[in-house]
C-alpha positions as protocol buffer text, in pm:
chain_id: "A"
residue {
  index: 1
  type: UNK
  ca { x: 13334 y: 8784 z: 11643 }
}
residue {
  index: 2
  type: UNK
  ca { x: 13358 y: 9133 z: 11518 }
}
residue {
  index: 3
  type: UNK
  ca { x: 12961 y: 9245 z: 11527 }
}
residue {
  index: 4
  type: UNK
  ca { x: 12861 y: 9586 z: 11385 }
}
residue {
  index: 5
  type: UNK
  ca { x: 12591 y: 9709 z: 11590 }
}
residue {
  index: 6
  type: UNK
  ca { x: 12425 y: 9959 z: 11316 }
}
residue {
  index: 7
  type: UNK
  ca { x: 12567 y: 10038 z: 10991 }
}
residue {
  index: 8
  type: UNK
  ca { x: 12625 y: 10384 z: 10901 }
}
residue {
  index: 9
  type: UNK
  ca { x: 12283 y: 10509 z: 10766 }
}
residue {
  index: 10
  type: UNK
  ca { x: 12122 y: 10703 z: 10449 }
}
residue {
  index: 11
  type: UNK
  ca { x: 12150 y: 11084 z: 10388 }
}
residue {
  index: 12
  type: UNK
  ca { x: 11804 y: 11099 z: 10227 }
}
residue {
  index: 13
  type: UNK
  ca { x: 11505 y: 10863 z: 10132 }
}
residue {
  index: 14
  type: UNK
  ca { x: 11299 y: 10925 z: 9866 }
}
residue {
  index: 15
  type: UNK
  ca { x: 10968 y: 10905 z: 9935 }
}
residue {
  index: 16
  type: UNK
  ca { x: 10855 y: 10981 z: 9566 }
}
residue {
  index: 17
  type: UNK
  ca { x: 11157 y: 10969 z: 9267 }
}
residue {
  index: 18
  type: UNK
  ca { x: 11417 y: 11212 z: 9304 }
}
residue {
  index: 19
  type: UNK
  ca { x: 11440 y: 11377 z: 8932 }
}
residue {
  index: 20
  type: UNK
  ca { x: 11826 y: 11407 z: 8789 }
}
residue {
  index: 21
  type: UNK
  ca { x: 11984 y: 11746 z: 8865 }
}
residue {
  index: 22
  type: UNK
  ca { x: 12148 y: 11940 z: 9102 }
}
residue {
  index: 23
  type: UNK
  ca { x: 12031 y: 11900 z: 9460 }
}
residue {
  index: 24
  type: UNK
  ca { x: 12079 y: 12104 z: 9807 }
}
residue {
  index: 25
  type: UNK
  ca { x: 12099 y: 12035 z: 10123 }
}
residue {
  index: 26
  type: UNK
  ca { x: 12177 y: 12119 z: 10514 }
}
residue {
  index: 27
  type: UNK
  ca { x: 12359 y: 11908 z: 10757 }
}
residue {
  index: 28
  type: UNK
  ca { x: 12544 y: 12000 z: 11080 }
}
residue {
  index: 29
  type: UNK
  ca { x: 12430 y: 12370 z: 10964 }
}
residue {
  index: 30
  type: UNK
  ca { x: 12632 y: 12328 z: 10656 }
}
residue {
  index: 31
  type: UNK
  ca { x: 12480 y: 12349 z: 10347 }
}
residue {
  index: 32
  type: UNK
  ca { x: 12593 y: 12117 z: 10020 }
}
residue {
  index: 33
  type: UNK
  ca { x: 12527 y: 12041 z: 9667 }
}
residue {
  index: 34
  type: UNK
  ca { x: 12585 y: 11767 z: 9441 }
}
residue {
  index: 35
  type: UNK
  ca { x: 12435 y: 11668 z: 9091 }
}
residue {
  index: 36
  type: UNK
  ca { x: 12284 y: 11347 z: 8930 }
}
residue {
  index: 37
  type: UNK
  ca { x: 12255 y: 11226 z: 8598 }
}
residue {
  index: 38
  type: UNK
  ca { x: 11977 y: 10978 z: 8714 }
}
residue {
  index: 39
  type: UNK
  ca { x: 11703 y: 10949 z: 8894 }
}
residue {
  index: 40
  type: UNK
  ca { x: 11670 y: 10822 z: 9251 }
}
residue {
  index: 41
  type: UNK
  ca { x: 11343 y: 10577 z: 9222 }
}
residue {
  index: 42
  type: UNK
  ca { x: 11096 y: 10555 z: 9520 }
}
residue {
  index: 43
  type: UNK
  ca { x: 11182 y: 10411 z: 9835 }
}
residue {
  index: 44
  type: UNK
  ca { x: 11596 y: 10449 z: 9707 }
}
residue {
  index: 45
  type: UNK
  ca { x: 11837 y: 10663 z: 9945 }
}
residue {
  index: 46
  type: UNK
  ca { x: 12103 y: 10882 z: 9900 }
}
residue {
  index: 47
  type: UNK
  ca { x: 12412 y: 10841 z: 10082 }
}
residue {
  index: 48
  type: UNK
  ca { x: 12758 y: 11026 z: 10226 }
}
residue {
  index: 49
  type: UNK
  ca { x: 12995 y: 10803 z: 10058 }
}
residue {
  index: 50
  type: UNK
  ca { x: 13311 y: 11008 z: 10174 }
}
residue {
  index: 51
  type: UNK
  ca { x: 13405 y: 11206 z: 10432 }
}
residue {
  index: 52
  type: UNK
  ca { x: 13682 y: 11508 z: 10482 }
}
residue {
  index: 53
  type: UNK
  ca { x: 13887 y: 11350 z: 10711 }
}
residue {
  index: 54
  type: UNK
  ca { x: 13761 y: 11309 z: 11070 }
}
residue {
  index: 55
  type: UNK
  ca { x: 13480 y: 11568 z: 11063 }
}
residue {
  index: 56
  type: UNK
  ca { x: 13103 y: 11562 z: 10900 }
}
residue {
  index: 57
  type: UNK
  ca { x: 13219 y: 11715 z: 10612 }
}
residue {
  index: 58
  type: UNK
  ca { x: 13061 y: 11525 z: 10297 }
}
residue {
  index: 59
  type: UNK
  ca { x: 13318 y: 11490 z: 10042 }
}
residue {
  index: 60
  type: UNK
  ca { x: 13120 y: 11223 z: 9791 }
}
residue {
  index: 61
  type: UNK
  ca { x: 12777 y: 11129 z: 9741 }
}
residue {
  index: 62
  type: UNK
  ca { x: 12639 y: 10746 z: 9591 }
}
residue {
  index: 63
  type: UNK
  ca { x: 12278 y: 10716 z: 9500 }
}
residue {
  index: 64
  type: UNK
  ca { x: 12109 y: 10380 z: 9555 }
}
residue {
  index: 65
  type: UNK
  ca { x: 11792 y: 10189 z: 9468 }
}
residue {
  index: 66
  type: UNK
  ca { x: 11528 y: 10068 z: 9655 }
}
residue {
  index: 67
  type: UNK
  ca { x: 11667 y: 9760 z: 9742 }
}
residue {
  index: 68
  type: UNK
  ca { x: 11968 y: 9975 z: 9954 }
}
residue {
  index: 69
  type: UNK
  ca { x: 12208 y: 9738 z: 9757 }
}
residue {
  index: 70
  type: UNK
  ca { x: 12235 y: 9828 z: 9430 }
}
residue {
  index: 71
  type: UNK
  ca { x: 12426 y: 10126 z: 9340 }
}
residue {
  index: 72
  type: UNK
  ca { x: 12289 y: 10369 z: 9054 }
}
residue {
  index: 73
  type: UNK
  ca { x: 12545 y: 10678 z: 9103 }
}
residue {
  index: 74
  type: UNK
  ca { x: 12872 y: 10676 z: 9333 }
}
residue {
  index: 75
  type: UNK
  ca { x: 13163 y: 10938 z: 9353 }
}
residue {
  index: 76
  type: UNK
  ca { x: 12940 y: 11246 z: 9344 }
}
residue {
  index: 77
  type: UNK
  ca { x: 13132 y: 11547 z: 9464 }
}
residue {
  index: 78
  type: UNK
  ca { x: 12929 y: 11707 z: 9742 }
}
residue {
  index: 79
  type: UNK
  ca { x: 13077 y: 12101 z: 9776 }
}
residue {
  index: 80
  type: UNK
  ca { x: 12976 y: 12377 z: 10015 }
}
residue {
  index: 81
  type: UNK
  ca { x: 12682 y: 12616 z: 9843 }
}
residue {
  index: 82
  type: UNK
  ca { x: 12406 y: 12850 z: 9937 }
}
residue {
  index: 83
  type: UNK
  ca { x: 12060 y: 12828 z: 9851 }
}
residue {
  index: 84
  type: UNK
  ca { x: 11730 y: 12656 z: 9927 }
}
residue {
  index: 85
  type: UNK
  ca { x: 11737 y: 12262 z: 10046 }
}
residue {
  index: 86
  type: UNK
  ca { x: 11563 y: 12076 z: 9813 }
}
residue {
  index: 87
  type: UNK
  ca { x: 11621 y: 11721 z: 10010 }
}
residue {
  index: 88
  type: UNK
  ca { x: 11385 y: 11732 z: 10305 }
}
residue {
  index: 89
  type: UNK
  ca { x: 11407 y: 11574 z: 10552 }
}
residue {
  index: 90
  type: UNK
  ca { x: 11781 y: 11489 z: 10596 }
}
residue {
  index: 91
  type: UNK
  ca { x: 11944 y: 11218 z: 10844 }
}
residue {
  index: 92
  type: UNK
  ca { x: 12125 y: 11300 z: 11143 }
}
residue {
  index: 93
  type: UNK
  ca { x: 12478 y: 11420 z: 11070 }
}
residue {
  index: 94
  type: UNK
  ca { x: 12599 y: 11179 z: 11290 }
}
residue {
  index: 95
  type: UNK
  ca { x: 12386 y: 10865 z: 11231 }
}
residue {
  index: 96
  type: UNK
  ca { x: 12487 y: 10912 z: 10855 }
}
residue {
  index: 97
  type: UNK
  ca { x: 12821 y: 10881 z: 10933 }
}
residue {
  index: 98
  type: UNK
  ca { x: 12857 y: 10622 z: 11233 }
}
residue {
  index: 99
  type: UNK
  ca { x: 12513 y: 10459 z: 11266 }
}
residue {
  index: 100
  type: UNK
  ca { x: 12235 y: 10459 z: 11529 }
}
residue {
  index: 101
  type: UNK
  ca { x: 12239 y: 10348 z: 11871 }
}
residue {
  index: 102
  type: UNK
  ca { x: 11881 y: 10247 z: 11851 }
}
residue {
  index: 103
  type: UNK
  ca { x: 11905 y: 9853 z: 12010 }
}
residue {
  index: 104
  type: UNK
  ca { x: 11483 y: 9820 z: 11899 }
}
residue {
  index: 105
  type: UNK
  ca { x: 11623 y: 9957 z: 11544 }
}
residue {
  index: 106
  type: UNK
  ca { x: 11967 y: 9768 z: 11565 }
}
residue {
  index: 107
  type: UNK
  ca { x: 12092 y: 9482 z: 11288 }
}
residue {
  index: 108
  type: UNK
  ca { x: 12295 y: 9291 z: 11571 }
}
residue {
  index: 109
  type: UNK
  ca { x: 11923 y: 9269 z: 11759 }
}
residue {
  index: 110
  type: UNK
  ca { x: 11808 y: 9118 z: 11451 }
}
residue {
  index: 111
  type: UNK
  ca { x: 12049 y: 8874 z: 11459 }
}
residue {
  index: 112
  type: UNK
  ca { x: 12088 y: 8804 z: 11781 }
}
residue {
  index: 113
  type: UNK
  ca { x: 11723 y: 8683 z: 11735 }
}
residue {
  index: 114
  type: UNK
  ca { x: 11709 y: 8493 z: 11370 }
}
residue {
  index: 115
  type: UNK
  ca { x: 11694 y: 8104 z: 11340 }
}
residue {
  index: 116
  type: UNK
  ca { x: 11754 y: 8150 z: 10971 }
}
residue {
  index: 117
  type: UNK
  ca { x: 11963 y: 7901 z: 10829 }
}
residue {
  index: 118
  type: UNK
  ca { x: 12119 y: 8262 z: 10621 }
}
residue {
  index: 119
  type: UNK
  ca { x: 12119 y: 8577 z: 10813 }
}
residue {
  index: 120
  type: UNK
  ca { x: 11838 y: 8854 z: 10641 }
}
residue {
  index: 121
  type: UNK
  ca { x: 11873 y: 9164 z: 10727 }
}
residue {
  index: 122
  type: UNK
  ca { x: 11585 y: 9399 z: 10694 }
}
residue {
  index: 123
  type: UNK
  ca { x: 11566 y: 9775 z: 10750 }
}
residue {
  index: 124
  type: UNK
  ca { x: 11362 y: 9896 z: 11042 }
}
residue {
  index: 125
  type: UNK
  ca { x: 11352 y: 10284 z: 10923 }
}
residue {
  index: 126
  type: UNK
  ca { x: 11344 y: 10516 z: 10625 }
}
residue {
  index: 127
  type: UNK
  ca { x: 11755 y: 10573 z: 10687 }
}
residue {
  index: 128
  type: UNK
  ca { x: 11843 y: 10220 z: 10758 }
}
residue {
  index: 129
  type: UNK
  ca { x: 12144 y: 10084 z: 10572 }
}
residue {
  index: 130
  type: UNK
  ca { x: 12277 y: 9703 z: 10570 }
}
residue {
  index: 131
  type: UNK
  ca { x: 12514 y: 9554 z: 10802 }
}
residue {
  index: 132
  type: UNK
  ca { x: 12859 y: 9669 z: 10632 }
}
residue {
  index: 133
  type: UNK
  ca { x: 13113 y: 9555 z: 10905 }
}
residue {
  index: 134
  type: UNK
  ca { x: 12995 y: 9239 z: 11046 }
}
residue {
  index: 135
  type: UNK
  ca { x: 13016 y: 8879 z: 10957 }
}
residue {
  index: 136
  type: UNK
  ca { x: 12646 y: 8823 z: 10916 }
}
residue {
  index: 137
  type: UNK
  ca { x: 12656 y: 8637 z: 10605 }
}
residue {
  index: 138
  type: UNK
  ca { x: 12606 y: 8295 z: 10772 }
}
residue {
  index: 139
  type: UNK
  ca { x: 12316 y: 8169 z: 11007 }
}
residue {
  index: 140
  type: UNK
  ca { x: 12130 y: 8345 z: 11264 }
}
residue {
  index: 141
  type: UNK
  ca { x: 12296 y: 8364 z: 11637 }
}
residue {
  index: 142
  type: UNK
  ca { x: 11978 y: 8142 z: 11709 }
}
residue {
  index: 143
  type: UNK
  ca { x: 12061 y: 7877 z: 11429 }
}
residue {
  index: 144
  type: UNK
  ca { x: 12420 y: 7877 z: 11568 }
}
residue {
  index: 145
  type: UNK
  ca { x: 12322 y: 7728 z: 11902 }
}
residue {
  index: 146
  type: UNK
  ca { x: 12242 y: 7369 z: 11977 }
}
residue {
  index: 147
  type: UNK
  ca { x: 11934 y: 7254 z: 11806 }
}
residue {
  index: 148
  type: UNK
  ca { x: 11792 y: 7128 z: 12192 }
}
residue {
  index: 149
  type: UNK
  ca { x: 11915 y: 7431 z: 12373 }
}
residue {
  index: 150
  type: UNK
  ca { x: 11747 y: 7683 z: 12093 }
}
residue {
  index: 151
  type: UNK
  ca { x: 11451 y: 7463 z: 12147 }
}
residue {
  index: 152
  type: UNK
  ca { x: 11405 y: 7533 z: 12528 }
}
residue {
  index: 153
  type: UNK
  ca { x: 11526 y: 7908 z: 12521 }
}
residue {
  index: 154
  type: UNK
  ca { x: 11240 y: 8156 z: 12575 }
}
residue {
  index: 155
  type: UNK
  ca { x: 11148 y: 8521 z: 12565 }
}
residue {
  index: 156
  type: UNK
  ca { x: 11173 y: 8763 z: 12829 }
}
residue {
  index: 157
  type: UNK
  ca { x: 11043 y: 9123 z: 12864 }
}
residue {
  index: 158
  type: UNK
  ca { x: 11343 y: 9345 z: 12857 }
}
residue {
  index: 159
  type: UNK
  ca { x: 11388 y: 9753 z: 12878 }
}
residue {
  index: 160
  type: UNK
  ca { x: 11605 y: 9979 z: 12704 }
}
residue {
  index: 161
  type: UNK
  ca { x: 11683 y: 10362 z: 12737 }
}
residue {
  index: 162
  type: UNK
  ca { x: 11636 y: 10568 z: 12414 }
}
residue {
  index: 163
  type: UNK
  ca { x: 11881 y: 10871 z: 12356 }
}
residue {
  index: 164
  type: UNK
  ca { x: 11766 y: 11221 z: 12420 }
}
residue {
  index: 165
  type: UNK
  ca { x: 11890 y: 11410 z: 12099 }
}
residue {
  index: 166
  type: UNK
  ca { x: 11680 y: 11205 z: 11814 }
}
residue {
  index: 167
  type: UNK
  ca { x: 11482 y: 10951 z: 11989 }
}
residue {
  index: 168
  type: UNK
  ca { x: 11307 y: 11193 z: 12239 }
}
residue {
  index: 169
  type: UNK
  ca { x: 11464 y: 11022 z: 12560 }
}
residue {
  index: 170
  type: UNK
  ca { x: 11208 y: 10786 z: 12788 }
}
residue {
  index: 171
  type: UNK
  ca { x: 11213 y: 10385 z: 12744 }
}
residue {
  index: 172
  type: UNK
  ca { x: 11165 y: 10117 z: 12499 }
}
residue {
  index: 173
  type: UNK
  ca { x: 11013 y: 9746 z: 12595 }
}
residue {
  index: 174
  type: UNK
  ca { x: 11096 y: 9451 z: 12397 }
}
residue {
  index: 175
  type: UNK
  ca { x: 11082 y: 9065 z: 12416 }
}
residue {
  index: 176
  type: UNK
  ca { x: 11324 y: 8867 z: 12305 }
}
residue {
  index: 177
  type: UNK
  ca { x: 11485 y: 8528 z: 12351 }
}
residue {
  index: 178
  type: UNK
  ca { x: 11806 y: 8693 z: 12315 }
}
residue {
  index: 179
  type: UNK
  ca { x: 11953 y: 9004 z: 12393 }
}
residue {
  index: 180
  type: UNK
  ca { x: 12265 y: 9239 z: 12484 }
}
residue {
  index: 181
  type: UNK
  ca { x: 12286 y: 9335 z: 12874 }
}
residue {
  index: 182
  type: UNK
  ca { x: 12204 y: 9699 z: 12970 }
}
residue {
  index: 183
  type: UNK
  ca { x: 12439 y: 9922 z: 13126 }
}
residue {
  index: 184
  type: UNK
  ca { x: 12219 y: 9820 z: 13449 }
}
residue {
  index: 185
  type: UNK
  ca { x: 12266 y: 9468 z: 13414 }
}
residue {
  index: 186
  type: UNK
  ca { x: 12619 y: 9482 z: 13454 }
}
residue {
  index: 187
  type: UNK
  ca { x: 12648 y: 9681 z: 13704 }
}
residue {
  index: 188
  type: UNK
  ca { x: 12743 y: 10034 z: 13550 }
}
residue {
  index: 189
  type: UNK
  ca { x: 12608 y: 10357 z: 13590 }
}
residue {
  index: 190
  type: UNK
  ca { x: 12243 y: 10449 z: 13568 }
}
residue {
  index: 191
  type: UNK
  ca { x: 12148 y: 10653 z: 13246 }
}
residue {
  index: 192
  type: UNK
  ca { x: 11835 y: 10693 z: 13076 }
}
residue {
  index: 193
  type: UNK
  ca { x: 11518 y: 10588 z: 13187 }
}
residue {
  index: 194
  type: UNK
  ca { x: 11620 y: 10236 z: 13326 }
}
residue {
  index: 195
  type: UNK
  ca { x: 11271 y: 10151 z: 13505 }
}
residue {
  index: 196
  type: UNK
  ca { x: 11279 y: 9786 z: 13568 }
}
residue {
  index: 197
  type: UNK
  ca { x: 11626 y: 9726 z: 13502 }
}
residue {
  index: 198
  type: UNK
  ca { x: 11830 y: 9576 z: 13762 }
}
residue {
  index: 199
  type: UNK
  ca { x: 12192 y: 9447 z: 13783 }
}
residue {
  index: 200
  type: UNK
  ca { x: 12243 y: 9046 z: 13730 }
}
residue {
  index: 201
  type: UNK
  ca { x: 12405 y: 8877 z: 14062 }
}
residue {
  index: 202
  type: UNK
  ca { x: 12723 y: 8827 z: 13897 }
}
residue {
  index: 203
  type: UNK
  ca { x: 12797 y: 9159 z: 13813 }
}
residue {
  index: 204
  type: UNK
  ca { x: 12675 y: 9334 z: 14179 }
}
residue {
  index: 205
  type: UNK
  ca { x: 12864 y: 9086 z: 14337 }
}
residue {
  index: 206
  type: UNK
  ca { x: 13149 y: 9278 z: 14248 }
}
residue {
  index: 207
  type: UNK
  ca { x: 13181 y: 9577 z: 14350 }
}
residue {
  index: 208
  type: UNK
  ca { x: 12987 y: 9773 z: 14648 }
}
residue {
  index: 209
  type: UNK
  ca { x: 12807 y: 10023 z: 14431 }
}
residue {
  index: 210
  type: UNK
  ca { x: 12709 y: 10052 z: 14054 }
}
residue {
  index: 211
  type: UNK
  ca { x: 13016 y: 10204 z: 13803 }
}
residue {
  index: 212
  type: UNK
  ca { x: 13135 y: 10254 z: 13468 }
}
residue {
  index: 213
  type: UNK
  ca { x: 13489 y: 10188 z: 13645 }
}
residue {
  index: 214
  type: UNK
  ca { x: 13721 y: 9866 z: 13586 }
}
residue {
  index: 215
  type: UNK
  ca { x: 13575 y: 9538 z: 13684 }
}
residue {
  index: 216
  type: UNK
  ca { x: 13777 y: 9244 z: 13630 }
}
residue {
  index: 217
  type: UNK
  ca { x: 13480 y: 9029 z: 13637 }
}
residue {
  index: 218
  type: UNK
  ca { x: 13319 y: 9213 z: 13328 }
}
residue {
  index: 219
  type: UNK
  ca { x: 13626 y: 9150 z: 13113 }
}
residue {
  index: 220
  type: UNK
  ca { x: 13530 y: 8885 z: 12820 }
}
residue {
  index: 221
  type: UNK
  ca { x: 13744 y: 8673 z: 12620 }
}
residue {
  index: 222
  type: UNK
  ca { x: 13745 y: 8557 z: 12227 }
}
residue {
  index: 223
  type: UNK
  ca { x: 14071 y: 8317 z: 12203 }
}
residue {
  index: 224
  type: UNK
  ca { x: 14281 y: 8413 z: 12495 }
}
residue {
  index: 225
  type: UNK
  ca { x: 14219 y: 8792 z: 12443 }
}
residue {
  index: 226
  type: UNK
  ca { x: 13997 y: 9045 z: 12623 }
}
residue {
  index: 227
  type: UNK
  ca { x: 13735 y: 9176 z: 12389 }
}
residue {
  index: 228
  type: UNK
  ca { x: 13516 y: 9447 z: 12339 }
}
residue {
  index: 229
  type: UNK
  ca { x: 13172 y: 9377 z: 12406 }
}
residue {
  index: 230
  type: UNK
  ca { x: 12821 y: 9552 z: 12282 }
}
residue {
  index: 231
  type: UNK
  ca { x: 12577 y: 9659 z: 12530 }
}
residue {
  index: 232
  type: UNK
  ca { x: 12195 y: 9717 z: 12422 }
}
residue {
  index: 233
  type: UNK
  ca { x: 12148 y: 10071 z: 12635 }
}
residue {
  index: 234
  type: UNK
  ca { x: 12243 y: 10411 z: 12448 }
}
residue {
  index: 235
  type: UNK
  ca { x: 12493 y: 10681 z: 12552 }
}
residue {
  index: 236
  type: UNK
  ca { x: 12180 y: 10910 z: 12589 }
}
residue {
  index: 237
  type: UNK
  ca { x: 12318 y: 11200 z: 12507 }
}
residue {
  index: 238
  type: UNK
  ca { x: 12425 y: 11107 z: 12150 }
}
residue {
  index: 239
  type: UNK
  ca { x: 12286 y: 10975 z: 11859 }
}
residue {
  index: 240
  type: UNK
  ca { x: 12533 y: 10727 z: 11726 }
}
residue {
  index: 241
  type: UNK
  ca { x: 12716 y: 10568 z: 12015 }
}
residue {
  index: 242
  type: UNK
  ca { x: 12547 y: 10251 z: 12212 }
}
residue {
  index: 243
  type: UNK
  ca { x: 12721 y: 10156 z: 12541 }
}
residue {
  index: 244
  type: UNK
  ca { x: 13009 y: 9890 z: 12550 }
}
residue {
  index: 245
  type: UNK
  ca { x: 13220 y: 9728 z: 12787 }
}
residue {
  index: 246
  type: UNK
  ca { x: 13657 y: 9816 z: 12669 }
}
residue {
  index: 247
  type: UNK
  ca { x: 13905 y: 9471 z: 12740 }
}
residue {
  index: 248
  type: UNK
  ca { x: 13987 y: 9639 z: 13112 }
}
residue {
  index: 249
  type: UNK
  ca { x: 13623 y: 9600 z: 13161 }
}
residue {
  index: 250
  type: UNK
  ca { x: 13506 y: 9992 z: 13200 }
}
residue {
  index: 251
  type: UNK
  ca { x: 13214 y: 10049 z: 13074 }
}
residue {
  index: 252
  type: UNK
  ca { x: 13230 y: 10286 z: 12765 }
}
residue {
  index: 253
  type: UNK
  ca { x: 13054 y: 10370 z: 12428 }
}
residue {
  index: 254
  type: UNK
  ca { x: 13175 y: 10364 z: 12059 }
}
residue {
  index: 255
  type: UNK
  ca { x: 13084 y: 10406 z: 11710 }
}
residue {
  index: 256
  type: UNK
  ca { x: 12756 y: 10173 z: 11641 }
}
């Protein structure tokens, strides 16, 4: 199915209320303004709601409440200004706009993971939006399976790189029952900090030496057709693209 990986995240969070009024802000070295006629309560987030075209210029801004659902302000008109910020500390321009390609952060890890009978999605930071663009409206991946095979599966220490530009670079360790592979694991190119990762047998087997190049063998299938598939490791040099294997079975990245 069509899994979103991250959705794209919140502008702002408000760590105390946000009064009504006209508020500043930088992002991408831009600054912008844009003006409420409510309050943003505690724990609510403010949010790029439109873009200007393909670029991270904010065109529109929605204000939501602490429950990331429910909408208190939408169709604010963000324009270019001068001044001083007054909403500190600010997302990632790029995060805000295509989601994170943090797997420990992700909502498909989540999933991947739940035995819930209805998917819940929960937010892992301050920015963290819900799934969007993804079917996760029914069971967990782990409720899907056969009752006797979930019963049997267990957890495994895994590794995965984090990106260098807002996650500081180095390694994250998680166990989990289930899991995407790492670029590693299928045999791509090494990235990151990828101790203890090594390729899976099926995916060595073919080719002589690790690449991001086209393996037939890595090509996946939904219904007769080759696929895109998500992979848990992090094009480290970005904040918002995770790793991915393309229907000719290159390894590449995309939008979380």
């Amino acid at each position: 199915m069509n899994c979103q990986f991250d959705a794209p995240e919140a502008l702002y969070y408000a760590e105390s209320e946000l009064p009504a009024g006209n508020h500043i802000f930088t992002l991408n070295a831009l600054q912008y303004t844009f003006i409420t006629a409510q309050a943003v309560p505690t724990g609510g987030q403010v949010v790029v709601s439109g873009w200007s075209g393909d670029t991270y210029i904010p065109t529109t801004i929605a204000t939501y409440a602490s429950d990331k659902t429910t909408i208190i302000e939408s169709g604010l008109a963000a324009t270019s200004t001068t001044g001083t910020d007054t909403l500190m500390p600010i997302n990632n321009h790029s995060r805000c706009r295509y989601g994170s390609n943090n797997y420990i952060e992700s909502a498909v890890k989540q999933w991947l993971n739940s035995n819930a009978a209805t998917f819940a999605w929960a937010g892992k930071t301050n920015f963290d939006r819900p799934p969007s663009g993804a079917p996760f409206t029914g069971g967990g991946f782990m409720k899907l399976l056969d009752a006797d095979l979930a019963a049997v599966i267990g957890a495994v220490d895994k590794q995965v790189a984090r990106n260098t530009i807002t996650d500081g670079g180095g390694q994250d360790l998680f166990s989990d029952k289930v899991f995407l592979l790492s670029t590693v694991e299928v045999f791509g190119s090494t990235e990151g900090v990828v101790t203890g990762e090594k390729a899976y047998p099926w995916y060595s087997a073919l080719t002589g030496n690790p690449t991001n190049e086209e393996l037939v063998g890595r090509i996946k299938y939904l219904s007769g057709s080759a696929r895109y598939w998500w992979l848990r490791s992090p094009n480290v040099g970005n904040s918002n693209y995770p790793r991915l294997v393309i229907t000719s079975g290159n390894v590449n990245n995309n939008n979380a």
